[in-house]
N, C-alpha and C positions, 0 to 999 in steps of 0.2 A: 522519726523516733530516735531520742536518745540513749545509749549504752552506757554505762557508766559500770567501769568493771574492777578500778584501780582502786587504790588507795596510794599513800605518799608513806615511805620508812627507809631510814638511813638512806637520803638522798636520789631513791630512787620510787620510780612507778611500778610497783605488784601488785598483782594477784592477792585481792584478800580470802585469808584462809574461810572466812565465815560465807555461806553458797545462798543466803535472805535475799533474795530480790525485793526492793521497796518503789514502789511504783510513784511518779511524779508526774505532777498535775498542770497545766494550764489553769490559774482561777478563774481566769475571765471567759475560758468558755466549759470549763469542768471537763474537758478531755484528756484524757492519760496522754503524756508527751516524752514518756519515755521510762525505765528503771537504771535503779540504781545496785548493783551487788554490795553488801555493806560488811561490814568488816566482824570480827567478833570477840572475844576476850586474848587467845590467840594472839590475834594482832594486835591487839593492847600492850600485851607481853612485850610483842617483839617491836612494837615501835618505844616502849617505857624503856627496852633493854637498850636500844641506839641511841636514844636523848642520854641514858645515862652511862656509854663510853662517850659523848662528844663532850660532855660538860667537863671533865679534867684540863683540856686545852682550852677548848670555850671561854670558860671561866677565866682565864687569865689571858685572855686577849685586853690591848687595849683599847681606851675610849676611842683615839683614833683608828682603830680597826672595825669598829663595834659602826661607828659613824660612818662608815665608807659600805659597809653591808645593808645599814640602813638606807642611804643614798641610792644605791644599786637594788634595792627592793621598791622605792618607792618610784624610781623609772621604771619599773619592771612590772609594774601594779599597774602605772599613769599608760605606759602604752596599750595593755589592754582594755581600755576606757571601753574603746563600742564594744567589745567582744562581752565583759562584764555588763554592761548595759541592756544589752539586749539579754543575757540571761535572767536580769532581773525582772525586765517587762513580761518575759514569759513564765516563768517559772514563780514569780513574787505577784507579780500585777501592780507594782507601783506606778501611780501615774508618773508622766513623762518628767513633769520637773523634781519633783520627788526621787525617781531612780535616777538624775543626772548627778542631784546632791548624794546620794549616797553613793555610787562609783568615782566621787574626786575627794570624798570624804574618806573612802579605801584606801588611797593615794595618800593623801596628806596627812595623815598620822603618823604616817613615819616621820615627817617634817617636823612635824611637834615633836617626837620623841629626842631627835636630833639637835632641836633647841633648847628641850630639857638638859639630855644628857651633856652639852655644851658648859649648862651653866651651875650642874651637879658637883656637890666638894664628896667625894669619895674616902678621902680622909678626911678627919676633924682632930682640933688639937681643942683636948676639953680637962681642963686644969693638970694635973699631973700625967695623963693619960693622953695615948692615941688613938684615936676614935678610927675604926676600919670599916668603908660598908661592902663587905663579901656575899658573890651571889647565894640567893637559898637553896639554890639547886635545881634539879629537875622541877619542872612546873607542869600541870596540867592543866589545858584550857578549853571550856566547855563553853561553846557558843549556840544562841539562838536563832530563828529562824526570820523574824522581824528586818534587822540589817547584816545578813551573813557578813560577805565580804570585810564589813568596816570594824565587826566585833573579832571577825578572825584576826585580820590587819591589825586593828589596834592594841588586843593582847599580847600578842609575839612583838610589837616592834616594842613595846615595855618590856616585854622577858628579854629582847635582846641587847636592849641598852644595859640591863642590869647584868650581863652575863651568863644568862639564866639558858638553857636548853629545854626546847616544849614538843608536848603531845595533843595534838589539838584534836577534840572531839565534837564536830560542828553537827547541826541538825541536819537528820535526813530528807528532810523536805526541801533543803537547799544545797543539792547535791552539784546541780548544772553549776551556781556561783562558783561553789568550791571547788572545781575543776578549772575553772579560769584561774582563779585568784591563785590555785595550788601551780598549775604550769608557770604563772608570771612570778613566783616565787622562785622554783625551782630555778629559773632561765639568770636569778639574781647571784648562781652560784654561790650560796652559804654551804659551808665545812659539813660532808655528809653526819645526819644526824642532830644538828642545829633543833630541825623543826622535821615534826613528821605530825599530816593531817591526815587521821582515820576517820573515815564516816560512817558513823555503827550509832544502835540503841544507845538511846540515856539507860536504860538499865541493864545493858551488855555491858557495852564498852563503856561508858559512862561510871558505871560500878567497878569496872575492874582498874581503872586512873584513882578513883576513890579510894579506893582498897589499896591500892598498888602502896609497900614502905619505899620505895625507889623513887614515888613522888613525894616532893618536900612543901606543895603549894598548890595549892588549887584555884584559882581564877573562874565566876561560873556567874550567866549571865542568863535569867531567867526569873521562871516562877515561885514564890516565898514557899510555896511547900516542896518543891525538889531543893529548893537550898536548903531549908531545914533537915530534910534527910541525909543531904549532903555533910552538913556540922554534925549528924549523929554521928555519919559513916568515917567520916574524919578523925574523929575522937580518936581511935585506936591508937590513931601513929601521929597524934599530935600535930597535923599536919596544919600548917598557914592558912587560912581561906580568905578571900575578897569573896563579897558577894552583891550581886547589883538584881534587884530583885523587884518586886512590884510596887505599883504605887498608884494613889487615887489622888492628885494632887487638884487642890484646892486655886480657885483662881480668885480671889479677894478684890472685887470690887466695891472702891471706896464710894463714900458720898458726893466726894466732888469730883469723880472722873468724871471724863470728855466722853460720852459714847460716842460720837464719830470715829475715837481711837480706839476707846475700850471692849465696841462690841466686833472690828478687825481680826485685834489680837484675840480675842476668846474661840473665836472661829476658829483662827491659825493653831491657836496650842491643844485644841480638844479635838480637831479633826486631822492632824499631821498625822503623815505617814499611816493615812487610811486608818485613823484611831488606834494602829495595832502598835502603842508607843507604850513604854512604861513612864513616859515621863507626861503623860496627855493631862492638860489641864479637864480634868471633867467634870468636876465638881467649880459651881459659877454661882459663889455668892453675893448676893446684890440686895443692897439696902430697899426695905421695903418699903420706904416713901418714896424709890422710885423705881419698884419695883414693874410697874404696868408699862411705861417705859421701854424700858427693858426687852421685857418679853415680847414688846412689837416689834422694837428692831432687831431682836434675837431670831424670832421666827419668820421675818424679811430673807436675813443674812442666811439662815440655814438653809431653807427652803431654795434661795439661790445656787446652794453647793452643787456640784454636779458628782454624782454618783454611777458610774460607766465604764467605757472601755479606756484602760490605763493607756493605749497607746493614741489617743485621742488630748490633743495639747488642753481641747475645755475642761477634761477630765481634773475634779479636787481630790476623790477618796476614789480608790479601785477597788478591787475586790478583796473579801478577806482572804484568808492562806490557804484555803482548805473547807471542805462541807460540815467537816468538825466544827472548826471555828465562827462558821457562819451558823451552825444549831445554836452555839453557845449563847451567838448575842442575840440570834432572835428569841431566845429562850429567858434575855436580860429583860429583853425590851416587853415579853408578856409579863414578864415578873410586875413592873414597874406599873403597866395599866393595873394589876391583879392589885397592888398594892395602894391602888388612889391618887398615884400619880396622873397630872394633865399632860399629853402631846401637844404641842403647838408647833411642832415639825417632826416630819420622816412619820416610824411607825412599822408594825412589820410588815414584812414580805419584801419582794426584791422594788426597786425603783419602776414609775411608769418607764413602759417603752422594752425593758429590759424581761424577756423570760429563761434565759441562760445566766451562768456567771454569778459568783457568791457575792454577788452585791446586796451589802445595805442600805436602806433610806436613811441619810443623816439626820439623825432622831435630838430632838431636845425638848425634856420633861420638864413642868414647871410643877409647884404646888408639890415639892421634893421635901420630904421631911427628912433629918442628916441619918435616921437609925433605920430608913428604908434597905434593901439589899442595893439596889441601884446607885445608891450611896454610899458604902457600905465596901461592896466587892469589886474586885478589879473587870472592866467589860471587854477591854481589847478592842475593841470598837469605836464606830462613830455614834456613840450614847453620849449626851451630858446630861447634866440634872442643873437646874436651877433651885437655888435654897437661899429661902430671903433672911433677912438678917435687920435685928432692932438698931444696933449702933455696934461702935468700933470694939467695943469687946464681947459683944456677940460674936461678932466675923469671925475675932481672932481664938476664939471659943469653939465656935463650930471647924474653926481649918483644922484644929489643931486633934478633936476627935476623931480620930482613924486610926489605925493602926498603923498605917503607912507613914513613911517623911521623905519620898523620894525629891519631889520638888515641889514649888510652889511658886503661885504668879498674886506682884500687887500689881492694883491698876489706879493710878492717883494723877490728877493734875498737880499735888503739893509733893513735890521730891522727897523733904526732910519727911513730912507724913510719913508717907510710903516705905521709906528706909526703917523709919520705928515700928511701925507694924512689921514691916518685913522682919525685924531683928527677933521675933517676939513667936514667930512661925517656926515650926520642929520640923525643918526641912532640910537635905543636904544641900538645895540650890533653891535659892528665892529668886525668881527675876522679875525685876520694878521694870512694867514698859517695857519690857520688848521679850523678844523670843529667842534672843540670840546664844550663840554655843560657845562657850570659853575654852580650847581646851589646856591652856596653862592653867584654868580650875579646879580644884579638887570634885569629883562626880561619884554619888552613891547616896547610900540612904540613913536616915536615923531608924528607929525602930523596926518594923517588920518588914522594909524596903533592905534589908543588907546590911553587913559588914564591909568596916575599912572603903577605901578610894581607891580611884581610877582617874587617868591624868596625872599630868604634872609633877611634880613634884612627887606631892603624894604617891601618885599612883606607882611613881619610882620605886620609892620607899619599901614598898608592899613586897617588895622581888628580892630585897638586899637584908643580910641580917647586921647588924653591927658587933662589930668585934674589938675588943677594950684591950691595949696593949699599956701594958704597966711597966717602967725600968726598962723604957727603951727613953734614950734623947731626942729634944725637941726637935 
């Protein structure tokens, strides 16, 4: 059984003041595997009060010092690989290649930040004027339970490139990660109060980073209705927000894809990371002259998925997060029968073979009309929906009705095609063919998927305010 009794503030490991025990799950076989003591407003205070004495010196450190901290975080992440790893098999139930990429993906964000900040102009000379980009200040960083480790890592190594000092407030149900990931931080030696991670309620601690006027930023990676509370709660003190939020993204199958390729990749982007993705392609529109097609080789491919124990290399989806999360979608998946939807794979209940463990059947509906709920609402899951489509401006008609724009997939044998549709899609990431992760790209959503970027450049950007100096020499 695991203890979990600390939190991370000005450098060091204490006692949080908040006495909540929150108990932590095994998903794949639903046994308690240990608690967590969590932190409370209290601690919110007194880690917002450390980030905001380190940020004075912080702040004017330079790039090369910023770069050398990142360097020393990101060996300091990479050597706890197995230790991170196996916290995620137990505690998340990713399958095996699944939590390998996300423990090197922990690591290598700093890298990217590294080659950002590298090639970042920090000043600008913009006609008469010098252009200054000065950190925002205190940040707070609110991460979810899906990829702990890589959303905690990859906020703070952005707040640190930018000079920024953070309070990171990660989910309780990935308490195990965040005790790795926090000791292989710590061991990186950053200036006490750099970074301080509490692990407390979204609406403890969560609310009191929200509230707090000593934060000047909020960074928050989750579901569209706590962001939107979030932009209310924000209002007061004008504070900055990113927000990276839900999304029901549309997979656009042209008339002349290859389905030998196209029906791969639809598997790959609707079933990744056990469906619990906000970027999951779910929605699989496909022309319906070759609609029947389709749906053979669809429900082949799915029905091959294997749905089991994550520490099992045949293993494609694991478990979901929790017995919450797993009511949720078997609660999608009656929706969808109740609604006149067809099954041509998965379906509720757990997987043959399987009567433990919050496994789902990888489920795919046909006979999806777009204004279904199943269509409609975000599932977290391995749910997709098929929704057939007359010609190229239906597709581009049906992608574009959601209220989501987090990303989107074309699938075309004709490139230039696929680029023009692609352009014409209300997404913040379109990807033609393939499933691959940019992160020199700009990453977030149009519409009710978020506010502002993350990555690159952009996501720089988001941390730094500009400052116009007038009657000073070029």
């Amino acid at each position: 059984m695991h203890t979990i009794d600390q939190i991370y503030i000005d450098g060091a490991f204490v006692t949080p003041h908040g006495e909540e025990r929150f108990e932590l799950f095994n998903p794949a076989t639903e046994e308690v595997i240990g608690t967590v003591r969590l932190a409370d407003q209290e601690d919110a205070h007194r880690a917002i009060a450390a980030a905001k004495r380190a940020l004075p010196a912080f702040s004017r450190t330079t790039v090369a010092e910023r770069i050398a901290l990142l360097r020393r975080m990101h060996a300091a992440v990479e050597a706890r690989g197995d230790d991170l790893f196996a916290a995620v098999l137990e505690e998340y139930g990713a399958p095996v290649n699944r939590g390998r990429w996300m423990v090197g993906h922990a690591s290598s964000v700093f890298l990217d930040a590294i080659e950002t900040l590298e090639h970042f102009a920090f000043e600008r000379r913009m006609g008469t004027a010098t252009v200054v980009m000065q950190p925002v200040g205190v940040v707070g960083l609110i991460t979810p339970w899906n990829s702990d480790a890589g959303f905690i890592c990859g906020k703070l190594a952005t707040a640190i490139a930018a000079g920024c000092t953070a309070v990171i407030k990660p989910s309780e149900m990935s308490a195990l990660q965040t005790r790795v990931v926090t000791e292989a931080l710590h061991a990186a030696g950053a200036p006490a109060g750099v970074f301080n991670i509490i692990t407390g309620r979204g609406d403890v601690v969560g609310a009191a980073i929200v509230s707090s006027p000593d934060i000047a930023k909020i960074s928050f990676t989750g579901s569209t209705a706590v962001g939107k509370g979030i932009v209310r709660a924000a209002a007061d003190t004008l504070k900055r927000v990113t927000l990276e939020l839900g999304g029901k993204s549309p997979v656009v199958i042209l008339d002349d894809a290859d389905f030998d390729a196209a029906v791969p990749l639809a598997v790959m982007a609707g079933f990744a990371n056990s469906g619990q993705a906000c970027i999951a392609g779910t929605r699989l529109l496909v022309p319906r002259t070759r609609l029947a097609d389709f749906e053979a080789r669809m429900a082949a491919a799915a029905n091959a998925v294997v749905s089991g124990d994550p520490a099992d290399h045949a293993t494609d989806v694991g478990p979901m997060v929790s017995l919450k999360q797993w009511e949720r979608v078997q609660g999608y998946i009656s929706k969808g029968i109740a609604e006149g939807a067809r099954l041509i794979a998965g379906g509720e209940g757990r997987p043959d073979g399987h009567s433990r463990g919050w496994l789902v059947r990888p489920t795919v509906f046909t006979d999806v009309r777009n204004d279904m709920v199943i269509a409609r609402e975000e599932i977290f899951g391995p749910v997709l929906s098929i929704i057939a489509y007359d010609d190229e401006e239906d597709a581009i008609a049906i992608a574009n009705d959601t209220p989501y724009g987090l990303q989107a997939y074309v699938l075309s044998s004709d490139a230039a095609r696929a680029r023009r549709v692609a352009s014409r899609i209300d997404a913040g990431r379109v990807l033609v063919n393939t499933i691959a992760h940019e992160p020199k790209a700009p990453f977030g959503g149009f519409k009710q998927s978020g506010l502002g970027r993350e990555y690159g450049s952009f996501g720089l950007e988001a941390y730094l305010e500009p400052k116009a100096l007038l009657g000073v020499d070029a």
